[in-house]
C-alpha positions in Angstrom: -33.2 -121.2 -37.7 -36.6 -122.8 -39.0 -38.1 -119.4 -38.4 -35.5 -117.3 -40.0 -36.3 -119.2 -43.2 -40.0 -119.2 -43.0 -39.8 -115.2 -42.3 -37.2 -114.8 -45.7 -39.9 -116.7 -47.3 -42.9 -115.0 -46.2 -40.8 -111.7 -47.4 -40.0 -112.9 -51.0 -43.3 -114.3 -51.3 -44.8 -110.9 -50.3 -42.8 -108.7 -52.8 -43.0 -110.8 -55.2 -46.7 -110.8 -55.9 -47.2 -107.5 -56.2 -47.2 -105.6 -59.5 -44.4 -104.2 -60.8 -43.9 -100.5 -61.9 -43.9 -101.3 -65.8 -47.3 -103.7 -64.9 -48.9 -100.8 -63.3 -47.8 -98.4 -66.1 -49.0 -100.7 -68.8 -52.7 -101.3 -66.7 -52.9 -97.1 -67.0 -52.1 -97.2 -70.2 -54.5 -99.6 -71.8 -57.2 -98.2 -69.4 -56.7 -94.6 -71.2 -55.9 -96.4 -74.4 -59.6 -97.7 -74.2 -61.0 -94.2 -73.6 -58.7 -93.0 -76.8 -59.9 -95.4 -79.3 -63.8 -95.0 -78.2 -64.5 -92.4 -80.9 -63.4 -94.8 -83.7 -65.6 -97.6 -82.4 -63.1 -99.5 -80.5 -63.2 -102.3 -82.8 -59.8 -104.3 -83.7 -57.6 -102.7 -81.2 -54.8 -103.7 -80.6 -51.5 -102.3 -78.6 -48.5 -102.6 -80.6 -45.1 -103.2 -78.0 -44.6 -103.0 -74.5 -45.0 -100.0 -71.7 -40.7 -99.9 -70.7 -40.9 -97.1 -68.0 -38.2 -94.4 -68.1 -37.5 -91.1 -66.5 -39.8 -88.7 -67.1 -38.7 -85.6 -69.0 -40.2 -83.1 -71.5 -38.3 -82.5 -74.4 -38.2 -78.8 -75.7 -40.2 -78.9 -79.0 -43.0 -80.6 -77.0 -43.7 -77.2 -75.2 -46.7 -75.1 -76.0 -44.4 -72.2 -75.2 -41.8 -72.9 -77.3 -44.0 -73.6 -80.3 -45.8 -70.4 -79.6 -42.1 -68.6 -79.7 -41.2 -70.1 -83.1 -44.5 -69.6 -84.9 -43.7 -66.0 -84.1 -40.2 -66.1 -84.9 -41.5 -67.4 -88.5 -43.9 -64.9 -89.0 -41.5 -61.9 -88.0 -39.1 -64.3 -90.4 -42.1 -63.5 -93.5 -42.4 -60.1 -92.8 -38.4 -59.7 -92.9 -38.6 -61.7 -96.2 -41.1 -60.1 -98.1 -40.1 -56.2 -96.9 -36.4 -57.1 -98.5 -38.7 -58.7 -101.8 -40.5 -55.3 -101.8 -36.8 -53.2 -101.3 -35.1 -55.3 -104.3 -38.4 -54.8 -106.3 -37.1 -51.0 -106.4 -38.7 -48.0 -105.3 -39.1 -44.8 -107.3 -38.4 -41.9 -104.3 -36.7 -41.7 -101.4 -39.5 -41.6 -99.1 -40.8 -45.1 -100.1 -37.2 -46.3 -99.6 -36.4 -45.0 -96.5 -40.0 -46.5 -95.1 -39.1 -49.9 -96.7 -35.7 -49.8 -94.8 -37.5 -49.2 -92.0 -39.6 -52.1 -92.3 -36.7 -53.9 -92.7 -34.5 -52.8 -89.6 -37.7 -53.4 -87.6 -38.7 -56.8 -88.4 -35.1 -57.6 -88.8 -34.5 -56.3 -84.5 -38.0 -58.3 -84.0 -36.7 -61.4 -85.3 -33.3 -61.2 -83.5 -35.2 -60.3 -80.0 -37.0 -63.2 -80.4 -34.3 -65.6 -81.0 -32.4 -64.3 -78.0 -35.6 -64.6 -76.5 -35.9 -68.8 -77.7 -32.0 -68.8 -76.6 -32.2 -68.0 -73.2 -35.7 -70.0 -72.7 -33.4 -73.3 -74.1 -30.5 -72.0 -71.8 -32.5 -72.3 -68.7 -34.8 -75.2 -69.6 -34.8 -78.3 -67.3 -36.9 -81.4 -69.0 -36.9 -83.4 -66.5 -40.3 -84.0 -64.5 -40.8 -86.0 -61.5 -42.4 -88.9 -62.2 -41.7 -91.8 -64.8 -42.1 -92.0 -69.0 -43.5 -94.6 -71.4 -44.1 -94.5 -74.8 -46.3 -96.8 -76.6 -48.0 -97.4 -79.5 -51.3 -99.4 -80.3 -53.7 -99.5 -83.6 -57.7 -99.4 -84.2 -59.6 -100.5 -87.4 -62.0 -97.6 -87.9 -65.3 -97.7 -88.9 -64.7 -97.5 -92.3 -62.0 -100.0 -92.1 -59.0 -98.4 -92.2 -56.7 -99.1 -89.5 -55.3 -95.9 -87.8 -51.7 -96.1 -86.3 -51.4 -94.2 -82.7 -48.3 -93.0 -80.8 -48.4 -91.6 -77.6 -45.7 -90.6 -74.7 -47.7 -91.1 -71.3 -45.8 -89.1 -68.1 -46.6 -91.0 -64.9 -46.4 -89.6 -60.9 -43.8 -91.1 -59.1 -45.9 -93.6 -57.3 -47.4 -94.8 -60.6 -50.8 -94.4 -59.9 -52.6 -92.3 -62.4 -51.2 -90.5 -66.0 -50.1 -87.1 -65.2 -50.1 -86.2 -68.9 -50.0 -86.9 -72.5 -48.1 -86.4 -75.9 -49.8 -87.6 -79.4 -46.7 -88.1 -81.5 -49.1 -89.1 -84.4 -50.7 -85.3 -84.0 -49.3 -82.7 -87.1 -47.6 -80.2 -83.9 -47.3 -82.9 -80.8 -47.5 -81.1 -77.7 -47.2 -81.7 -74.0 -50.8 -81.7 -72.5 -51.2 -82.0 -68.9 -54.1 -84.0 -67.3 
């Protein structure tokens, strides 16, 4: 009996020393948080919440692909726009109209190609990653002494050992980056 107890003991005492996932998430993160804020002089930071692991996925907008797919959806979107500006400007003969109208049908069937194109791509699209999610935020005092805000989404592999990639919500287009 004495050493059924010692063994349960030795067991919880075992597991329970180790680190858990969101302690080994949070060690990652403030190690790559150090690299991130060497360019500003590393002076006053300081990491604003908790790492809180979750499962990892990769939300559609965050996509290089799918940022690349509606930059060109807009710009077939301008051409579309300023051909029907040009056709309800007027035209004085038939030939220019008919090569306006042309313009028009053509980046009219480009614009529609691509949305079917950005449909189907969300229709098949799976987010989730293997792995685990945190996202965190921290702040640095810059050099010239304003303080610069930082949020970031850090993916993890499942085992929690090293950041598998990176998105900079605090960038003007965030994107997933791998690492």
């Amino acid at each position: 009996m004495k050493d059924i107890i010692f063994v349960i003991i030795c067991v919880m005492f075992l597991t329970g020393c180790g680190n858990t996932n969101d302690q080994k998430a949070e060690q990652l993160v403030n190690q790559y948080e150090q690299v991130l804020v060497k360019p500003y002089g590393g002076k006053g930071f300081k990491p604003l919440g908790r790492v809180k692991l979750d499962s990892a996925e990769v939300k559609l907008p965050y996509r290089k692909e799918a940022q690349d797919m509606l930059a060109e959806m807009h710009k077939a979107s301008k051409v579309n726009a300023s051909a029907y500006s040009d056709l309800k400007k007027g035209v004085t003969n038939i030939v220019s109209y008919n090569i306006m109208v042309d313009e028009l049908r053509q980046s009219g069937l480009q614009a529609q190609s691509l949305q079917n194109k950005i449909n189907a791509y969300q229709k098949n699209y799976n987010p989730r990653i293997p792995g685990w999610m945190a996202s965190h935020r921290f702040r640095v005092i810059q050099k010239n002494g304003y303080i610069k805000l930082f949020e970031y989404i850090f993916y993890f592999d499942p085992g929690i050992t090293r950041i598998n990639g990176i998105i900079c919500l605090t960038d003007s287009i965030p994107l997933y980056q791998p690492l």
